[in-house]
C-alpha positions as CSV (number, residue, x, y, z in Angstrom):
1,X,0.0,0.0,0.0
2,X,1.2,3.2,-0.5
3,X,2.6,5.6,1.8
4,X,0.1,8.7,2.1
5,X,2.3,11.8,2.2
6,X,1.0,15.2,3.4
7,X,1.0,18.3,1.5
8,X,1.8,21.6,3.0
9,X,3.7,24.5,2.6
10,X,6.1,26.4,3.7
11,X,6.1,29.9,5.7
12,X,7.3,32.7,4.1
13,X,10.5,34.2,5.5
14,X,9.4,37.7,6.7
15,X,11.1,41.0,5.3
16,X,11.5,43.7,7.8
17,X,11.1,47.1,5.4
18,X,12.4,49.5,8.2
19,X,11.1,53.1,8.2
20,X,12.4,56.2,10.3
21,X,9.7,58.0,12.8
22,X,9.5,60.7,9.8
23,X,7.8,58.8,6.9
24,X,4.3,58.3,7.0
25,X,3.2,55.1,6.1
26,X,0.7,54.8,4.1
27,X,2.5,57.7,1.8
28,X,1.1,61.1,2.9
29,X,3.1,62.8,0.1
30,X,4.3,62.2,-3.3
31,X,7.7,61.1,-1.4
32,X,9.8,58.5,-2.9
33,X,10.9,56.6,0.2
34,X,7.6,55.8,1.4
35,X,6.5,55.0,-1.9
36,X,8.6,52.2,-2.8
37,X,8.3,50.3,0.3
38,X,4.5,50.5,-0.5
39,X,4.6,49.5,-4.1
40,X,7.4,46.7,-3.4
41,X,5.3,45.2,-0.7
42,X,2.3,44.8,-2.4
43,X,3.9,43.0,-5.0
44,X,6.3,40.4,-2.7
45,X,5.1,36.7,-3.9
46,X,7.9,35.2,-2.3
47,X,8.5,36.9,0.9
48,X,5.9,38.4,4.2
49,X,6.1,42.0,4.0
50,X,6.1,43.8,7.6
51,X,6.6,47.4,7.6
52,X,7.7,49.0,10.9
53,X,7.6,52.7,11.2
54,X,6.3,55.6,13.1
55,X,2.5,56.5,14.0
56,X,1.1,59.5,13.4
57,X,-1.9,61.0,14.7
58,X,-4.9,58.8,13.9
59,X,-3.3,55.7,13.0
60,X,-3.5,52.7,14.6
61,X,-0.2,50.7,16.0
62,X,-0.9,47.7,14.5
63,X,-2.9,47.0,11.4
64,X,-3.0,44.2,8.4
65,X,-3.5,46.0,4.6
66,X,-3.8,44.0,1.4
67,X,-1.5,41.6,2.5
68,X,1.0,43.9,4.6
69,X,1.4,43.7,8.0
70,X,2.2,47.3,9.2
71,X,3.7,48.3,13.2
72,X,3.9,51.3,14.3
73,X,5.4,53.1,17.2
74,X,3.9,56.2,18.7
75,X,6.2,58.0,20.8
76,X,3.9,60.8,23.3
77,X,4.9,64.5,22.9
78,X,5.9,64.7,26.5
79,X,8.2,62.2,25.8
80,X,9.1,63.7,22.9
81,X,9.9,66.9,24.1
82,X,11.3,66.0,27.6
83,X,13.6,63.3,26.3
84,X,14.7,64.6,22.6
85,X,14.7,67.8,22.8
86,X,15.3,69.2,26.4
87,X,17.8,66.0,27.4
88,X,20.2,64.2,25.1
89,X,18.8,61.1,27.0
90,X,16.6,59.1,25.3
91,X,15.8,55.8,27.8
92,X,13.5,54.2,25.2
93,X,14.5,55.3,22.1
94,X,13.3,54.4,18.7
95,X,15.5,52.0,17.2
96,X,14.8,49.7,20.7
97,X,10.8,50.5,20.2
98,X,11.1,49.1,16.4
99,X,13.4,46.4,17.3
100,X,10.7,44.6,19.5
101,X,8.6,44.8,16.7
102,X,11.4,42.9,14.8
103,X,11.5,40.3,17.3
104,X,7.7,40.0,18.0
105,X,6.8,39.3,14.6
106,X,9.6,37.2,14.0
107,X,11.7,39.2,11.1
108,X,14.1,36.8,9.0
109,X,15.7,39.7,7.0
110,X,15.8,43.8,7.3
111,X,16.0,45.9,4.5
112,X,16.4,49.4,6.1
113,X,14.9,52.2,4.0
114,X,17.4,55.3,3.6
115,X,17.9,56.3,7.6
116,X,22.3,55.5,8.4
117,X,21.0,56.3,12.1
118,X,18.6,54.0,12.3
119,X,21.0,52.0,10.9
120,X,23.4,53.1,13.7
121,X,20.7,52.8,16.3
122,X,20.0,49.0,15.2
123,X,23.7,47.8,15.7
124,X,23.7,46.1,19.2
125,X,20.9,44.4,18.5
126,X,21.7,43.2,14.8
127,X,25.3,42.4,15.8
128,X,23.8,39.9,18.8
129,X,21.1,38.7,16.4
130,X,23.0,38.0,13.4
131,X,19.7,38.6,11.5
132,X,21.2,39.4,7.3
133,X,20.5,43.1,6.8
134,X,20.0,45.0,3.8
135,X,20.9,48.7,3.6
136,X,18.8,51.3,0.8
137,X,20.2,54.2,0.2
138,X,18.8,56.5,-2.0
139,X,20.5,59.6,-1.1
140,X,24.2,60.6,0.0
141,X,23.5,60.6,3.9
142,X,27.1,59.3,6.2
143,X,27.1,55.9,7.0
144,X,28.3,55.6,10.6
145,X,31.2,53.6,9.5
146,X,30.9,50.4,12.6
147,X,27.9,49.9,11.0
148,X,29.6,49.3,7.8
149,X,30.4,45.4,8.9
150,X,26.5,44.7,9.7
151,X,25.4,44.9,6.0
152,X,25.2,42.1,3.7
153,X,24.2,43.9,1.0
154,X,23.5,47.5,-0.2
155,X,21.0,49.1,-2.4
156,X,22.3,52.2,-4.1
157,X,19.4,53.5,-6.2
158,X,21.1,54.7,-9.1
159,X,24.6,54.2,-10.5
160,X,25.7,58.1,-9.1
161,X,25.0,56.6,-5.5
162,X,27.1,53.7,-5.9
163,X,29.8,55.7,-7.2
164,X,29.6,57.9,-4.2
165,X,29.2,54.8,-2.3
166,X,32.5,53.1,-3.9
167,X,34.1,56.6,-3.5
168,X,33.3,57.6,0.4
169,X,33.3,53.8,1.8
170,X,35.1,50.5,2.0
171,X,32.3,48.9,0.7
172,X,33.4,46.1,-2.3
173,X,32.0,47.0,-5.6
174,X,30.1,43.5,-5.5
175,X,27.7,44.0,-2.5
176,X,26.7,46.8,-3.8
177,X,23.3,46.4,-6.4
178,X,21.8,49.7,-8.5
179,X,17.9,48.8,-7.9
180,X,16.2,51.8,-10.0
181,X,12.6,52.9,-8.3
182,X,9.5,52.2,-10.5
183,X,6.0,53.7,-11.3
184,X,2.5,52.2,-11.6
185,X,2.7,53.2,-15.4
186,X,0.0,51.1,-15.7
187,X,-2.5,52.9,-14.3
188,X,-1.4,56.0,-16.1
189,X,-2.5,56.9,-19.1
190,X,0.0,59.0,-21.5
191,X,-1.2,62.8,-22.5
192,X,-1.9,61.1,-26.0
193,X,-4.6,59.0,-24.8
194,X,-6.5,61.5,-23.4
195,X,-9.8,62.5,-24.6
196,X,-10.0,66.5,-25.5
197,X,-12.4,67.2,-23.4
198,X,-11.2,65.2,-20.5
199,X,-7.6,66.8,-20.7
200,X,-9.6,70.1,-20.8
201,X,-11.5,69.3,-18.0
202,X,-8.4,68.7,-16.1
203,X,-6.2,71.7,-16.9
204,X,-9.4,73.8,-15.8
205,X,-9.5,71.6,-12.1
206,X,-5.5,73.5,-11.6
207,X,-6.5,76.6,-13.1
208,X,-5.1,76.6,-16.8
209,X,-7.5,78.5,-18.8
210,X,-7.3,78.3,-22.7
211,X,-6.1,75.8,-25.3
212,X,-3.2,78.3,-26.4
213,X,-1.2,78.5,-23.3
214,X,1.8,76.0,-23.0
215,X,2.3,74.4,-19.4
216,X,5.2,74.0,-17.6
217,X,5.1,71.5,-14.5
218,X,6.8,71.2,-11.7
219,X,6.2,68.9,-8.4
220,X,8.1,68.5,-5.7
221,X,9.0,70.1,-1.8
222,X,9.6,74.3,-1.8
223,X,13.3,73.6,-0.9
224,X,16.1,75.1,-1.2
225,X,18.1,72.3,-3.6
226,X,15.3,71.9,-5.4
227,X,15.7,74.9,-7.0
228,X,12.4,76.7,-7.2
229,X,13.4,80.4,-6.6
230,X,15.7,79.9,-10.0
231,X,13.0,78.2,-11.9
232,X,10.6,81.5,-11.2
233,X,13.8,83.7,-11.5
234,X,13.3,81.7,-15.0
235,X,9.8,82.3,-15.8
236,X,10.0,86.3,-15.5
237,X,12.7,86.1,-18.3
238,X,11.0,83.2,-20.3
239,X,7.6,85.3,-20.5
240,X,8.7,88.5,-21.8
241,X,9.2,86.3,-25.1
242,X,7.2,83.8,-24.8
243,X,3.9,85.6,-22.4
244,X,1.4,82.4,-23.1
245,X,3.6,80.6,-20.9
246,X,1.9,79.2,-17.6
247,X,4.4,77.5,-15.0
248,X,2.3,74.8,-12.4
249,X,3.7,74.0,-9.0
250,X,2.7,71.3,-6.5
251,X,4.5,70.8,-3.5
252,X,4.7,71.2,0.4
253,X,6.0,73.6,2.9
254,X,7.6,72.3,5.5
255,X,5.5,72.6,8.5
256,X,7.3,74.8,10.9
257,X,7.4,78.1,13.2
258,X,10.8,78.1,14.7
259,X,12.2,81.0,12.2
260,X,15.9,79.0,12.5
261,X,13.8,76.1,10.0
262,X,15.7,77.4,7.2
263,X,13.9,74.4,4.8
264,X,10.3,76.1,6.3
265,X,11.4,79.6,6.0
266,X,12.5,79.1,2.6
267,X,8.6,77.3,1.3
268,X,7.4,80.3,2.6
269,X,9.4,82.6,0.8
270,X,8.3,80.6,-1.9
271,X,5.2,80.9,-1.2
272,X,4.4,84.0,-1.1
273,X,6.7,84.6,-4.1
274,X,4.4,82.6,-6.2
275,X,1.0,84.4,-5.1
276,X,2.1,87.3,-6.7
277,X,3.8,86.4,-9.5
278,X,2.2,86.2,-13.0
279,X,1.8,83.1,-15.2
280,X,2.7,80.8,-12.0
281,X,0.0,78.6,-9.9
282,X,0.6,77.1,-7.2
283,X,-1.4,74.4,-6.2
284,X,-0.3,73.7,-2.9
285,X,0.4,70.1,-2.0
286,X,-1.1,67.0,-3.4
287,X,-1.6,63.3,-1.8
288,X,0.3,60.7,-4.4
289,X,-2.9,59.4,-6.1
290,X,-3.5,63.1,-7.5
291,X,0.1,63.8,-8.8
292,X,-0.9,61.7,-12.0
293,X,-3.6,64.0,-12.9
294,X,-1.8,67.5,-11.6
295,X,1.1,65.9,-14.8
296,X,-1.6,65.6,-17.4
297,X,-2.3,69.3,-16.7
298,X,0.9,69.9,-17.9
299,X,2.9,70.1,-21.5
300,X,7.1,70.1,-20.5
301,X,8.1,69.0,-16.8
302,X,11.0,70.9,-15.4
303,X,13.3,69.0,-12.8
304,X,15.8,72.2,-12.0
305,X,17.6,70.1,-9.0
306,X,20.5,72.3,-7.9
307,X,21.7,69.6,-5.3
308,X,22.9,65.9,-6.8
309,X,19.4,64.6,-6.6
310,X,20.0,60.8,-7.0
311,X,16.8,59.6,-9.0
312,X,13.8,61.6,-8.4
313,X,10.8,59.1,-8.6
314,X,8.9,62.7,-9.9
315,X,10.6,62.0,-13.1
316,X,9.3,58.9,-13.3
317,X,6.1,59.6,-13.1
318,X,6.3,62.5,-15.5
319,X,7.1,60.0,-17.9
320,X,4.4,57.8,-17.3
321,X,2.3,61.0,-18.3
322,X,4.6,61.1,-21.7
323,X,5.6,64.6,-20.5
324,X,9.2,65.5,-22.0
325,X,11.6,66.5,-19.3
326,X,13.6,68.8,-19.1
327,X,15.9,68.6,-16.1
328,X,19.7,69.3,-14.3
329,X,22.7,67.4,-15.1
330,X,22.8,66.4,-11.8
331,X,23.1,63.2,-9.5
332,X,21.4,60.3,-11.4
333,X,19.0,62.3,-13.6
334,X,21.0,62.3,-16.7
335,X,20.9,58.8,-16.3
336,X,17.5,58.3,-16.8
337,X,17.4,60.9,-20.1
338,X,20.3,59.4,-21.6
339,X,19.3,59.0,-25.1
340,X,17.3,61.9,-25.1
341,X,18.2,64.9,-27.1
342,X,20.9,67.5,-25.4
343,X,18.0,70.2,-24.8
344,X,16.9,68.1,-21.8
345,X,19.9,67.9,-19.8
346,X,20.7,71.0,-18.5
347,X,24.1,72.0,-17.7
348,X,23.8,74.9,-15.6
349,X,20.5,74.3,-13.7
350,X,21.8,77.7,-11.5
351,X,21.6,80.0,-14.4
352,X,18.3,80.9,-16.2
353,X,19.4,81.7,-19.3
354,X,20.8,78.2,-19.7
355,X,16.6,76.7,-19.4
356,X,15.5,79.6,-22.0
357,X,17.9,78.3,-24.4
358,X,17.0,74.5,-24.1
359,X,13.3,75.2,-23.5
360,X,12.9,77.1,-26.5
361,X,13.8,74.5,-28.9
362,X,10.5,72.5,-27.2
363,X,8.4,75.4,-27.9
364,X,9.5,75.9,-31.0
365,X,8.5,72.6,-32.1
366,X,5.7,70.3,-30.6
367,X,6.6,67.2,-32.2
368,X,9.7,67.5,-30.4
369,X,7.8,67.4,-27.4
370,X,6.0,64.6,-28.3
371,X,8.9,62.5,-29.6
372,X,10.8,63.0,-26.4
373,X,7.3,62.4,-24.3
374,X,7.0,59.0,-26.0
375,X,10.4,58.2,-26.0
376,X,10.3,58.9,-22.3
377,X,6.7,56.5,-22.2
378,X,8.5,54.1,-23.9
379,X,11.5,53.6,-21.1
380,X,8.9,53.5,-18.0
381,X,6.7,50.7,-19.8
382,X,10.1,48.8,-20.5
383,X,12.1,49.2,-17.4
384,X,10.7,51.1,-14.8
385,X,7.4,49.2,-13.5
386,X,6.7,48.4,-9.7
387,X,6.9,44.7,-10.8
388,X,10.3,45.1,-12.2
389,X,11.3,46.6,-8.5
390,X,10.0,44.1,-6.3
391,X,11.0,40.8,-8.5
392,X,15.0,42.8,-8.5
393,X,14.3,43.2,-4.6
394,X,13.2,39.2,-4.3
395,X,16.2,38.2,-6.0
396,X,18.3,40.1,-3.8
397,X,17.0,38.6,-0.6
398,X,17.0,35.4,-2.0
399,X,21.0,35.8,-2.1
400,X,20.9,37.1,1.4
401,X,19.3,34.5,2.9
402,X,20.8,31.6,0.5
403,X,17.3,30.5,-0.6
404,X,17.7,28.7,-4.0
């Protein structure tokens, strides 16, 4: 007689996707960060997704969402102020809050999203643990250097981060992976697909008024290295020769009264800079489901980064919308318009002569604009989906953790 064998499965090891106290999860912005950690989570087949972060008012500690186990950590504002801000001394700090949450729900791997202090903070307890760790860094924050040896691999989100990585670190070249960040560009539809009367419907919702004027879009935070004050400096030359012109601005101020915030003082500035100058709306900030829409709006996204912005997911999106882009030669941006004709790289993102001469040859011609918009279209649908993310993410941890 035969021998009757049981079928079951096995668990899925769990992934830890570590968050700092300062990115909401769900997204509350358009913020990149946050936004991957969603996307790749809702698409891990292979692994149990558990996202550990901070709470913020109204959200509950613990909750399960379309298959992701989310843990929070609320930390009072007495505490808050007594022990982080009045003291140095922190008795319960963070990085001990989230790691009980690590060992409650019984983490097998950590993939730690852009914070080297949490990083730091985590050390003790990953260096008695000897839990695998993997480290994303998606900007060009220091690395406490201990921390260096509890690693097993690194994610640099674009090829300019690795090289700063290789450059600053003795990291080896091989545990080192480029992961690119993604888009839903399934769920967006290109400019081209757009009914008329739908695309007008939506250029009215931000304010554009007539088929004659030519939108320029921008979205991202009123900061400093993001270059906003040059792209208006920008717009009051552009207009004098070209008046029909309209630039569109989404983005956040950062929340603040102390008058030492420089990054709040600055959005303010902004602010106010915008209400009273003519052909530019600002449209304040907008949730991430809305940015799609706010991009349709538009005709020619501008991306005038100042600072070495590594790979803004913005431009991504933008993209997806089959928007041309015009943007700074600056961190990993030329990486993504590689290929793309020399007006949308430019050189001197400081100097706003240097956007009137490459913008020009857009307005001049629209099938230009359209060329570069579908060329742009193109690379998202071939390389750049959330799917492609999480399967390059899957792969990783399967080398981590030496599953087959």
């Amino acid at each position: 007689m035969a021998k009757e064998t049981e079928n079951f499965s096995m668990p899925k090891p769990v992934v830890g996707h570590l968050l700092p106290p300062y990115n909401p999860f769900p997204p509350a912005y358009a913020a990149g960060t946050e936004l991957r950690v969603e996307q790749v989570s809702l698409r891990q087949r292979l692994y149990a997704p558990l996202v550990i972060c901070g709470a913020f008012d109204g959200q509950a500690i613990a909750e399960n969402s379309r298959g992701v186990k989310i843990r929070r950590i609320r930390i009072g504002r007495v505490y808050r102020r007594l022990f982080q801000k009045i003291t140095p001394w922190d008795p319960w700090p963070y990085s001990a809050r989230m790691w009980r949450w690590v060992r409650r729900e019984k983490a097998d791997l950590l993939h730690i999203h852009n914070e080297p202090k949490l990083l730091g903070g985590l050390g003790r307890y990953i260096r008695s643990s000897g839990i695998p760790v993997i480290f994303h860094a998606a900007n060009e924050k220091p690395i406490p250097p201990e921390a260096i040896p509890l690693v097993s691999r690194w994610v640099a989100c674009s090829r300019y981060i690795r090289e700063w990585m290789l450059r600053t670190y003795p990291i080896p070249q091989e545990k080192i992976e480029v992961i690119y960040t993604g888009v839903d560009v399934n769920s967006r539809k290109p400019i081209w697909n757009l009914p008329f009367d739908e695309r007008s419907r939506i250029r009215e919702r931000f304010g554009v008024s007539g088929q004659d004027r030519i939108v320029l879009s921008f979205a991202g935070r009123l900061v400093r290295e993001k270059g906003v004050a040059e792209l208006l400096d920008f717009m009051e030359m552009v207009r004098k020769r070209f008046p029909f012109l309209l630039l569109l601005v989404a983005g956040n101020v950062r929340e603040s009264d102390d008058p030492q915030n420089e990054k709040a003082v600055y959005g303010r500035a902004m602010a106010r800079r915008m209400a009273g100058a003519e052909g530019v709306k600002w449209v304040g900030s907008l949730p991430p489901g809305e940015i799609h829409e706010f991009l349709l709006a538009g005709d020619i996204f501008m991306l005038p980064s100042l600072w070495a912005d590594p790979f803004p997911t913005v431009m991504l999106e933008a993209a997806a919308a089959g928007l041309p882009i015009l943007g700074s030669a600056r961190g990993g941006i030329p990486e993504f318009l590689a290929g793309c004709p020399p007006s949308c790289v430019i050189e001197e993102p400081e100097n706003p002569s240097s956007w009137v001469k490459n913008l020009e040859a857009f307005l001049r011609d629209p099938g230009l604009r359209e060329k570069v918009g579908r060329l742009l279209r193109k690379r998202v649908e071939d390389s750049y989906g959330w799917e492609r993310v999480a399967r390059d993410c899957e792969n990783l941890y399967d080398r981590v953790v030496g599953r087959a």
